[in-house]
C-alpha positions as CSV (number, residue, x, y, z in Angstrom):
1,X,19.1,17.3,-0.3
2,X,17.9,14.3,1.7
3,X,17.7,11.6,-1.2
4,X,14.8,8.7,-0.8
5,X,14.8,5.6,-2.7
6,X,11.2,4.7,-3.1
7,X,11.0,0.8,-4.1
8,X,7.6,0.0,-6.2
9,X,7.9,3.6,-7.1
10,X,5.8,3.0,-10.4
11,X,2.6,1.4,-8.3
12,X,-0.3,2.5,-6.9
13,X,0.8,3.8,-3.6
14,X,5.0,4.2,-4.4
15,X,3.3,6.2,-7.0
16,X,1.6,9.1,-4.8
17,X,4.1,8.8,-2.0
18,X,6.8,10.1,-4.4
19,X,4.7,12.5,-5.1
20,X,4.4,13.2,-1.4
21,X,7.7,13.1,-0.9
22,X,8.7,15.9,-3.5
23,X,5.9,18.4,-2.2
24,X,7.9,17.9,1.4
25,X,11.7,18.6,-0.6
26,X,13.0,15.0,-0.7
27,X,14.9,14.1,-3.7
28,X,13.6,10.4,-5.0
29,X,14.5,7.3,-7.0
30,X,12.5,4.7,-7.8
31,X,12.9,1.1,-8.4
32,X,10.3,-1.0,-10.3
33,X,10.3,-3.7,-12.6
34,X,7.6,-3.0,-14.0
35,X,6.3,-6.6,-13.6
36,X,3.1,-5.4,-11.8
37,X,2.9,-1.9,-13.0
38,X,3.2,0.6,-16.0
39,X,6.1,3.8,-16.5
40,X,3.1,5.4,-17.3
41,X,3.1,6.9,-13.7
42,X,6.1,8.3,-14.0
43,X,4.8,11.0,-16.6
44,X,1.8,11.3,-14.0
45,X,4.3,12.0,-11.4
46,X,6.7,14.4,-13.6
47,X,2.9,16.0,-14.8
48,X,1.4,16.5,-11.0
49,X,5.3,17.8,-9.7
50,X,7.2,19.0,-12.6
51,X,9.8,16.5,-11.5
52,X,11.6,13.7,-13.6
53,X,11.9,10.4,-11.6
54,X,14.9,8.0,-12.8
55,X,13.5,4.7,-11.8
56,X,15.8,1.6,-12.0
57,X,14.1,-1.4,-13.8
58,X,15.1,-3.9,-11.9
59,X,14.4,-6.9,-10.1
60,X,14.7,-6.4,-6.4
61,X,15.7,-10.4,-6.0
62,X,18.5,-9.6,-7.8
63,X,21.0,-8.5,-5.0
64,X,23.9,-7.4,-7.2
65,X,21.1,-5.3,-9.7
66,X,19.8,-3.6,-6.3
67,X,23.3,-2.3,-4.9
68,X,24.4,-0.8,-8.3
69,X,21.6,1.8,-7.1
70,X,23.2,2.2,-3.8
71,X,26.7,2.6,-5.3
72,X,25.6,5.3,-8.0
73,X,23.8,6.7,-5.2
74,X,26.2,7.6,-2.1
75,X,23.8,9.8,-0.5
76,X,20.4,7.3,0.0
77,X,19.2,8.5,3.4
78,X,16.4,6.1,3.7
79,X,14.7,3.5,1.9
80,X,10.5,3.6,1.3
81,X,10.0,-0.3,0.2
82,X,6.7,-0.6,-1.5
83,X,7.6,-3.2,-3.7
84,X,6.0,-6.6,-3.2
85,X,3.4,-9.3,-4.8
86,X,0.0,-7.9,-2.9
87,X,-2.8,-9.9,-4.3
88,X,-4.1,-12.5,-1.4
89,X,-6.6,-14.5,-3.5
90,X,-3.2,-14.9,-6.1
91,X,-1.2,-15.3,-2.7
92,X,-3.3,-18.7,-2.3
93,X,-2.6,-20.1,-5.5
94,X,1.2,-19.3,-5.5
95,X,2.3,-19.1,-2.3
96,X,6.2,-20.3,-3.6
97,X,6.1,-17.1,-5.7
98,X,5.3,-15.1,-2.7
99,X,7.6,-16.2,-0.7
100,X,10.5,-16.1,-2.8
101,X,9.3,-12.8,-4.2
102,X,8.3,-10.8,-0.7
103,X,10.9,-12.1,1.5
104,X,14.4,-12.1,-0.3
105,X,13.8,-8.7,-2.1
106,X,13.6,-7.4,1.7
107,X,16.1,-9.2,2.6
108,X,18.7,-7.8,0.0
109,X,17.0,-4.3,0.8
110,X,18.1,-4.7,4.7
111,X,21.6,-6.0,3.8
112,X,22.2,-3.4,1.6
113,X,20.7,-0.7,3.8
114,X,23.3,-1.7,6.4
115,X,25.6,-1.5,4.2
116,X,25.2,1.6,2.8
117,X,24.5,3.4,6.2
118,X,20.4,4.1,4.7
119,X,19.7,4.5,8.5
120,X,15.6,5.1,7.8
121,X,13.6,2.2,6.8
122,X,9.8,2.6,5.9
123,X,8.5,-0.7,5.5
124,X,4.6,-1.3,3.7
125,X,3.4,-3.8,6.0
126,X,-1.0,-4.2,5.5
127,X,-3.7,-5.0,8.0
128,X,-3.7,-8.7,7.0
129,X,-1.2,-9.0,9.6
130,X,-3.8,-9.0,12.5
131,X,-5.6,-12.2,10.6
132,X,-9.0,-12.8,12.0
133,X,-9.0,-10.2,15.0
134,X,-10.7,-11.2,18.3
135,X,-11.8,-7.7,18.5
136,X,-12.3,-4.7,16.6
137,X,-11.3,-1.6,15.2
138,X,-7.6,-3.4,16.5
139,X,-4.9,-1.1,17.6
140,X,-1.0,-1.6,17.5
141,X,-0.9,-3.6,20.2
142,X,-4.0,-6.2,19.0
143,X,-2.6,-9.8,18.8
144,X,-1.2,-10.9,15.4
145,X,-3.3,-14.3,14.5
146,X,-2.4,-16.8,12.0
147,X,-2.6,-15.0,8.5
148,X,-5.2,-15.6,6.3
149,X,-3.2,-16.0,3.5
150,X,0.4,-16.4,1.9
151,X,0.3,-12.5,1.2
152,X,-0.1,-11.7,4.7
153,X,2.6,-14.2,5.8
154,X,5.3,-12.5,4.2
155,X,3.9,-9.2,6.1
156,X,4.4,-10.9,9.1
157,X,7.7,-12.2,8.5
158,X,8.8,-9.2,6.8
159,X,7.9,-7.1,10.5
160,X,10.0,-9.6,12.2
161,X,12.8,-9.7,9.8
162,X,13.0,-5.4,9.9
163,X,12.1,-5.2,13.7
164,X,15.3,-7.5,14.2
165,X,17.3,-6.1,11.9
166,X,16.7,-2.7,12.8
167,X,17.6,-3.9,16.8
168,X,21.0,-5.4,16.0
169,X,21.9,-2.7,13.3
170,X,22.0,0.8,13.3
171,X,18.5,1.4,11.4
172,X,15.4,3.2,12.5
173,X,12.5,1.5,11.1
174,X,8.7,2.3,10.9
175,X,6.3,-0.5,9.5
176,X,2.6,0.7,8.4
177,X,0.3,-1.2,8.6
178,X,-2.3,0.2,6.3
179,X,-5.8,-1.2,5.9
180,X,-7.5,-0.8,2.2
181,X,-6.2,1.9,-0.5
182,X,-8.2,3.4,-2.6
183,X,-9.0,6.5,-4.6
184,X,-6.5,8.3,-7.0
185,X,-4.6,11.8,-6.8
186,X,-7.3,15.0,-7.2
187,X,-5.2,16.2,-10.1
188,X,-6.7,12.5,-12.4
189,X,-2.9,12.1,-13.1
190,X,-2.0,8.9,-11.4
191,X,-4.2,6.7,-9.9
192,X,-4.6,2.7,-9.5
193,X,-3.7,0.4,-12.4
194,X,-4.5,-3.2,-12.1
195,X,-2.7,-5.3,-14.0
196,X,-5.7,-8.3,-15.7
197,X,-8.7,-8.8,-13.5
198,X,-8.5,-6.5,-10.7
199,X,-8.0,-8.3,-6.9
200,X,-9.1,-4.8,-5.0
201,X,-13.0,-3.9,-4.7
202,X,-12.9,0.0,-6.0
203,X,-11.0,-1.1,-9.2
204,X,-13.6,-4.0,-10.0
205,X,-16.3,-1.5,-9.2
206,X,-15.4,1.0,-11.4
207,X,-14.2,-1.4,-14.4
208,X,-17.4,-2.9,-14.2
209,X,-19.2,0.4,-14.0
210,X,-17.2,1.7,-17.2
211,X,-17.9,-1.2,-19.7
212,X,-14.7,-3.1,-18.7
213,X,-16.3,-5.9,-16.9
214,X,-19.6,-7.0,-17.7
215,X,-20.1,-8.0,-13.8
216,X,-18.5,-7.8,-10.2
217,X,-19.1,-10.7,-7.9
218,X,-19.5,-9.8,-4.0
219,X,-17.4,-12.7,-2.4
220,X,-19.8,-14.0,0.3
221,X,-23.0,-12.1,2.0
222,X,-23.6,-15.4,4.8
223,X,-20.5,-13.4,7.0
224,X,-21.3,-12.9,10.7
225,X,-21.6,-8.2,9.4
226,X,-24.2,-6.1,9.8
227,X,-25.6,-6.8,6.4
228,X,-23.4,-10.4,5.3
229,X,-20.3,-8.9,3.7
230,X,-16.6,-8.2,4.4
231,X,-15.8,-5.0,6.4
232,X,-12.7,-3.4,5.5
233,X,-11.5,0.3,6.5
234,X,-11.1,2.1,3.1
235,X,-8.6,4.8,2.8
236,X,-7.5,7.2,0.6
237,X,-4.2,6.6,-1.2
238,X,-2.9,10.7,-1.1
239,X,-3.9,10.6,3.1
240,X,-1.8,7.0,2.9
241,X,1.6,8.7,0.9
242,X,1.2,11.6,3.0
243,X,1.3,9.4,6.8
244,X,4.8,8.1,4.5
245,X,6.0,11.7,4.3
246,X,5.7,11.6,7.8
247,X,7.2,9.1,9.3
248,X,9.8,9.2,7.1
249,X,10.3,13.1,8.5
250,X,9.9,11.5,12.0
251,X,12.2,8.8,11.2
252,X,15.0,11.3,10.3
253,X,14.0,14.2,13.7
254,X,14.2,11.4,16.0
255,X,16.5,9.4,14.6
256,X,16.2,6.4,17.0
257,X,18.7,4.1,16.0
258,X,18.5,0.6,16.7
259,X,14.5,1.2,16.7
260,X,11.7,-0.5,15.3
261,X,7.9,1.5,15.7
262,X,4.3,0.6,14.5
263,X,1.9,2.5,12.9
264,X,-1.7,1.6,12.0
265,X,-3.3,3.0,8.6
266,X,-6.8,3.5,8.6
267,X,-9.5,5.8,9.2
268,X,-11.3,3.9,11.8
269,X,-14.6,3.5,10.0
270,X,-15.7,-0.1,9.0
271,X,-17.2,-0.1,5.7
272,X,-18.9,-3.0,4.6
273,X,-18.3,-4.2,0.6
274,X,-22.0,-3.7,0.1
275,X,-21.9,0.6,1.8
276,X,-18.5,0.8,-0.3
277,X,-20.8,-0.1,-3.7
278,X,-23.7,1.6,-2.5
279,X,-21.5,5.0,-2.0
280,X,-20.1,4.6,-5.3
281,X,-23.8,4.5,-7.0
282,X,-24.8,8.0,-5.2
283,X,-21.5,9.3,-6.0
284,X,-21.5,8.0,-9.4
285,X,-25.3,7.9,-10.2
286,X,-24.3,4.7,-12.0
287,X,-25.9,1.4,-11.2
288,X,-23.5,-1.4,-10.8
289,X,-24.4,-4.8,-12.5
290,X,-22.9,-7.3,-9.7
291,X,-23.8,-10.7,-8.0
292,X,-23.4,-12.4,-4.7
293,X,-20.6,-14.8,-5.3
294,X,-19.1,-18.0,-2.7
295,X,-16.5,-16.4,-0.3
296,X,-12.9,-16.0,-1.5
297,X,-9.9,-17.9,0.2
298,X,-8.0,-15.5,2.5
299,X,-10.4,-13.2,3.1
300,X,-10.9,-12.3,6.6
301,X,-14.3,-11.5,8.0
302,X,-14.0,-7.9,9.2
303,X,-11.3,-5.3,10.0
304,X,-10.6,-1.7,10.7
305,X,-8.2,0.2,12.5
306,X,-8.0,2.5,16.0
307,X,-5.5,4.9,14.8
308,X,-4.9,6.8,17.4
309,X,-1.3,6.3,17.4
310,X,-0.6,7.3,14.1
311,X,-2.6,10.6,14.7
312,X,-0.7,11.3,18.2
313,X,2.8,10.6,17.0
314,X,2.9,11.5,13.3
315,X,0.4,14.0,13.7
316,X,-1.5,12.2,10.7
317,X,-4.9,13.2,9.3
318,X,-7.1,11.9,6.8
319,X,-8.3,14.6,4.5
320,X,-10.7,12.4,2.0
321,X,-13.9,10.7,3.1
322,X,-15.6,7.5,1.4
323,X,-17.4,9.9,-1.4
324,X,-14.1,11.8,-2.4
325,X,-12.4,8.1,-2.8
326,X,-15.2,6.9,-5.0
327,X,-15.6,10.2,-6.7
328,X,-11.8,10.2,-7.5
329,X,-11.4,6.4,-8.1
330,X,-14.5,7.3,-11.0
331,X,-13.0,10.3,-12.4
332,X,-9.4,8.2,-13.0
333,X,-11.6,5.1,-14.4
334,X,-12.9,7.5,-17.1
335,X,-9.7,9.3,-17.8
336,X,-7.9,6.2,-18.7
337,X,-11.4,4.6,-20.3
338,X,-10.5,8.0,-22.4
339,X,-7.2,7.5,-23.4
């Protein structure tokens, strides 16, 4: 049994891939620390796979905390590394934290993956790497502009620190870039758990459609889109862990050492912040109280991905469309509103 270290196993997406990961026969542990997520998830897990995950509460900055797990665990074939500070409006405000944060938790990771001969390296890099694109839906190749934000810095540092890495050690690394996760798992047993005031659109819209919030605030409508707000490429989380399971699964078959690939994460569809509300409304039948707010720093204009590559290569699908996100983001809103 191939055994997976998942880092930011307790989050939002480390959350479903683990879940991913077990319905394809991996063995998984998990390191959180909790800081920007609950345990709770792990019941959800254990509930949706009949599986106990040990996750390791620890800080991933903490380099002599981090190889205990690789010492108690000879067998880590690769590394999944989820775990990061992800909120770009935050990103703006505390850049030093993201920095420090982001960058030397990878840093230890890639050491320590060396190391310990973890030859596969799955790295979470985000769309916000492309920056303002000249063009869209941007493929693999597209440009990389200057980020928008501290958050999407350390994704671009982090894809130069694993591509070199993985070229002067023996490592095969994959970074996915994925565009914007939403949605939770069919079964209502894990889903996305913001932790304060939620940074993500889907969240805010259904917090402020449950009670939670008493508004939502649309950051800008004066942007050069078809109808004034951001375009982003929504995604569903369980079609995100799944492309994981994949690479990970390609990683291992080919098992191209001293190799570094790129996938894109989308469904190629640009969905404007004003559709994505609009589709949760018919899918909800709830009207959403919200108002057209100034633009937020580090937001980028419009994005979406070609994703060709990922559907070639990995042989990568996306099963949910924009009603079955809303519909499942809704459904998890009221499960936890119920607990």
């Amino acid at each position: 049994m191939q055994t997976i270290l998942v880092t930011g196993g307790t989050g939002y997406i480390g959350a479903h891939t683990i879940v991913d990961l077990i319905e394809n026969g991996f063995e998984v542990i998990s390191a959180d620390n909790l800081s920007r997520s609950s345990a709770d998830s792990l019941k959800g897990i254990e509930k949706i796979t009949g599986k106990k995950i040990k996750n390791y509460e620890i800080d991933l900055t903490d380099k002599k905390a981090t190889e205990e797990i690789f010492i108690e665990h000879k067998n880590i074939t690769g590394i999944i590394h989820f775990a990061a500070y992800k909120a770009v409006g935050e990103s703006v405000e505390m850049p030093l934290d993201y920095y420090q944060n982001n960058i030397s938790s990878l840093i230890n990771l890639l050491q320590l993956a060396v190391k310990y001969q973890a030859k596969h390296f799955i790295f979470s890099s985000s769309c916000t790497v492309y920056g303002n694109p000249d063009s869209i839906p941007v493929t693999e190749q597209t440009p990389l502009k200057t980020a928008a934000s501290p958050y999407g810095a350390t994704k671009q540092m982090g894809e130069t620190i694993v591509h070199d890495t993985a070229v002067a050690h023996p490592l095969s690394a994959i970074l996915l870039r994925y565009f914007n996760p939403v949605g939770a798992h069919p079964s209502i047993a894990i889903g996305e758990l913001p932790i304060g005031r939620p940074q993500n659109l889907v969240p805010a819209i259904t917090q402020t459609a449950i009670g939670k919030l008493p508004k939502m605030q649309v950051h800008g409508n004066d942007y050069d889109t078809r109808d004034g707000s951001c375009i982003r490429d929504y995604i569903h989380v369980c079609d995100i862990a799944h492309a994981h399971t994949l690479a990970l699964q390609l990683s291992i078959k080919e098992n191209k050492l001293n190799n570094c690939d790129i996938f894109n994460l989308g469904t190629g569809n640009g969905i404007s912040v004003l559709e994505a509300i609009e589709a949760f409304e018919k899918v909800s039948g709830v009207k959403l109280n919200y108002e057209i707010g100034p633009r937020r720093n580090g937001d980028i204009v419009a994005i979406y991905a070609n994703n060709d590559y990922a559907v070639k290569k990995l042989g990568w699908h996306c099963k949910f469309d924009l009603n079955e996100m809303m519909r499942t983001a809704w459904e998890w809103e009221k499960a936890i509103a119920g607990k």
